[in-house]
N, C-alpha and C positions, 0 to 999 in steps of 0.2 A: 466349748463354752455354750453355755444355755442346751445344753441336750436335754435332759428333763427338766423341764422349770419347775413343774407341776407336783412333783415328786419329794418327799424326804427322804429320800432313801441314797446314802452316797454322800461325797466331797466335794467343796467349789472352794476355790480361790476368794483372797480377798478382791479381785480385783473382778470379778464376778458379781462378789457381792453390790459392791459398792454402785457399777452400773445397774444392778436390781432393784437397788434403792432409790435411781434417781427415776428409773421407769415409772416405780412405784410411787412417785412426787408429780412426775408429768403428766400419769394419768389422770391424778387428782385435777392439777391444774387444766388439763382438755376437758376433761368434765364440766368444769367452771365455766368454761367458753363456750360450751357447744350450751350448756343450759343458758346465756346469756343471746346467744343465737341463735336458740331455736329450744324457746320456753316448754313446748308441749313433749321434751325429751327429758325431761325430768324424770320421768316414773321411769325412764329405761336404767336411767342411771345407777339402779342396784346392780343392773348388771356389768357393770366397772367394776364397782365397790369388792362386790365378792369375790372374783378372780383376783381382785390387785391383792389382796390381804392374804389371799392362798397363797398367790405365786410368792409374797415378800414371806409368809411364814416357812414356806419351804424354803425357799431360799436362804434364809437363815438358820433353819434345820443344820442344813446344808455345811452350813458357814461353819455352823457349830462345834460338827461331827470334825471338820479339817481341824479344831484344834484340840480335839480329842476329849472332846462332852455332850451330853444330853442337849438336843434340840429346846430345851424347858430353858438351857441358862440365858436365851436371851431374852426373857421376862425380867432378868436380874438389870437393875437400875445403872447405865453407864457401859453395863458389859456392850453395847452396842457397838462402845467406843473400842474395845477392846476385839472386836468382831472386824471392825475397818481397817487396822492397821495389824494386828495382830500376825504374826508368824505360823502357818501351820504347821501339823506335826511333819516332821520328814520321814518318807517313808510309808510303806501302811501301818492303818491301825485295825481298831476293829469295827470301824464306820464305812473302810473299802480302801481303793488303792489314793496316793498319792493325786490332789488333780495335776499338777505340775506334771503328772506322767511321767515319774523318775520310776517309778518301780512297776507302772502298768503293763500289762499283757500289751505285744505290738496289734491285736484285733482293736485295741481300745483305740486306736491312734490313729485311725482311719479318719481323714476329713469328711466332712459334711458334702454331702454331693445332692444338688437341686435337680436331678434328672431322677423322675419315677425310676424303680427298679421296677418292672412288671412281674406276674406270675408267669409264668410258661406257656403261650400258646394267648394270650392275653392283648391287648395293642390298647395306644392312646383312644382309640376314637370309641371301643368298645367302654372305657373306664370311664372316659365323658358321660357318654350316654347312660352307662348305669348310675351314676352321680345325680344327673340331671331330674331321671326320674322320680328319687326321692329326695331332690328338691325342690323341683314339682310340686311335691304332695303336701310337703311340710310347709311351703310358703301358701297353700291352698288353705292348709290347716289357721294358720297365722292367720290367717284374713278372713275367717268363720269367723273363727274368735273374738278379731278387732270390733268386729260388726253385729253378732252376739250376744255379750260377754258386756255387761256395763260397765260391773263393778272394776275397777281398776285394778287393785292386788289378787282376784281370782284371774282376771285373764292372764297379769302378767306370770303367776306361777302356771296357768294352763299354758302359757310360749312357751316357758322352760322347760315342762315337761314332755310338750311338742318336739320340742328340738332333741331332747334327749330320744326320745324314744323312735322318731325318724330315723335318727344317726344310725342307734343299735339295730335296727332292724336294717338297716343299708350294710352295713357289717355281718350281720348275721348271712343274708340272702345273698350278697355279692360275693362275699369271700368265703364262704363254708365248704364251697368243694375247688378250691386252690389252694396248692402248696406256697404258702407266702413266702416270699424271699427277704432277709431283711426285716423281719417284723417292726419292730418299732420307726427305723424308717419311713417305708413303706406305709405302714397305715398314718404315721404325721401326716404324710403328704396325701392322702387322704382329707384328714380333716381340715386343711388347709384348703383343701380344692372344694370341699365342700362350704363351709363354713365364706369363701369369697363368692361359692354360687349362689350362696342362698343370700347373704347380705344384698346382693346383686338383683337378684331374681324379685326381694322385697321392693326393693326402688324403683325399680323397672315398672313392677305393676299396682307403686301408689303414682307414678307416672301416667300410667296409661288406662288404670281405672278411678282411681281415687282425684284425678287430675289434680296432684301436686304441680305447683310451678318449679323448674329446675332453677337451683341456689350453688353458688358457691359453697357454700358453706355444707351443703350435703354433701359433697366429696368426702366431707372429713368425717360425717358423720357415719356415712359408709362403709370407710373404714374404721372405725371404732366396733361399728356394730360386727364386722366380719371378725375383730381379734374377741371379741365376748363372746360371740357363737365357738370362738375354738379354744378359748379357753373354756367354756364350758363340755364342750363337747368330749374334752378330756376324759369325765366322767363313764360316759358307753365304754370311750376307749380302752379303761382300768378294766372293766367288767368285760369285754370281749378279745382284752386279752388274756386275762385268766381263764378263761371259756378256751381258748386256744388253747393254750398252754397246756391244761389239762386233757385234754382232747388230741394233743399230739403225744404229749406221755402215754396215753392210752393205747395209741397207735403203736407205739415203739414196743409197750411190753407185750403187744397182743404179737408182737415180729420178731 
């Protein structure tokens, strides 16, 4: 459940869907609150916006595909309803395997495991530290900007391009001469660890240079801001895993 959120590509349960939905209700409503608790996070809040509508359109894609149609039918008026209760096909079709996992390959049926897999020769404290460095840089970048940068809608598209293109190049330079184990595992847990450093690393130092007073209420803002860095972050991800991909094919037919 939830392996690719990000993704159309594949099958989910209705029972997938339906928690995707309400995700996609509570982010609205945490939105609501934190902009009532902290007015001056308005402008951030496109950054909700557009991951929750990605993840609810894929996910629906998703939904789609389980009962054997185009990702397009849930534009159709009520088929929603049809989406939530509806029975999927049994069996595969031509969208992928069964999610029920009746007809799945047993590779697919591996649980979700929270422990880094590492590359070979590799350790936690090294992966820290290469983490850290570029976000370092990107929360360095973030705070140019902040201070910069007047106009509101340019800086916040220069963060987002900030963040992307920190991420890709943390990808690029970390991982180009490792044999990855796991790939999509692996690099999640990646963007996760990033994505909680840098939300982190920005708080810390509107803390300690910006002198913010510490709130309850920035807990939560915290973490909202760490699930929009990695939903967005997603994006590098698409792109350097293709890059991989390719690049191992290449390897294999040059062998």
């Amino acid at each position: 459940m939830f392996k690719n959120p990000f993704s159309f590509s594949g099958r989910i349960r209705r029972l997938e869907y339906g928690l995707s939905y309400i995700v996609f209700l509570a982010s609205f409503f945490l939105a609501g609150g934190i902009v009532e608790m902290i007015p001056k996070a308005e402008s951030l809040i496109l950054l909700l916006i557009i991951p929750s509508y990605w993840f609810l359109l894929a996910q629906g894609t998703k939904r789609c595909h389980d009962l054997g149609n185009s990702g397009f039918y849930q534009i159709i008026p009520f088929y929603g309803l049809f989406m939530l209760f509806g029975e999927g096909n049994y069996g595969a079709n031509k969208y992928g395997y069964n999610p029920k996992e009746i007809d799945a390959p047993i590779t697919q049926r591996e649980p979700f495991r929270l422990r880094i897999v590492l590359p070979q020769g590799k350790t936690n404290l090294e992966l820290l530290s290469e983490i850290l460095c570029f976000v370092l840089l990107n929360t360095l970048i973030i705070q140019l900007l902040n201070n910069y940068v007047a106009i509101e809608l340019i800086r916040f598209l220069c963060i987002l391009l900030t963040i992307f293109f920190c991420y890709l190049l943390f990808l690029i330079f970390v991982n180009k001469k490792q044999p990855l184990p796991e790939l999509n595992p692996y690099l999640f847990r990646q963007r996760l660890a990033y994505s909680t450093l840098l939300s982190l690393s920005i708080y810390i130092y509107n803390l300690s240079f910006n002198y913010t007073s510490f709130e309850l209420e920035d807990i939560i803002y915290s973490i909202l801001i760490a699930a929009m860095i990695l939903g967005f972050t997603y994006f590098p991800f698409l792109i350097y895993k293709l890059t991989f991909k390719q690049r191992r094919e290449g390897i294999e037919n040059e062998n």
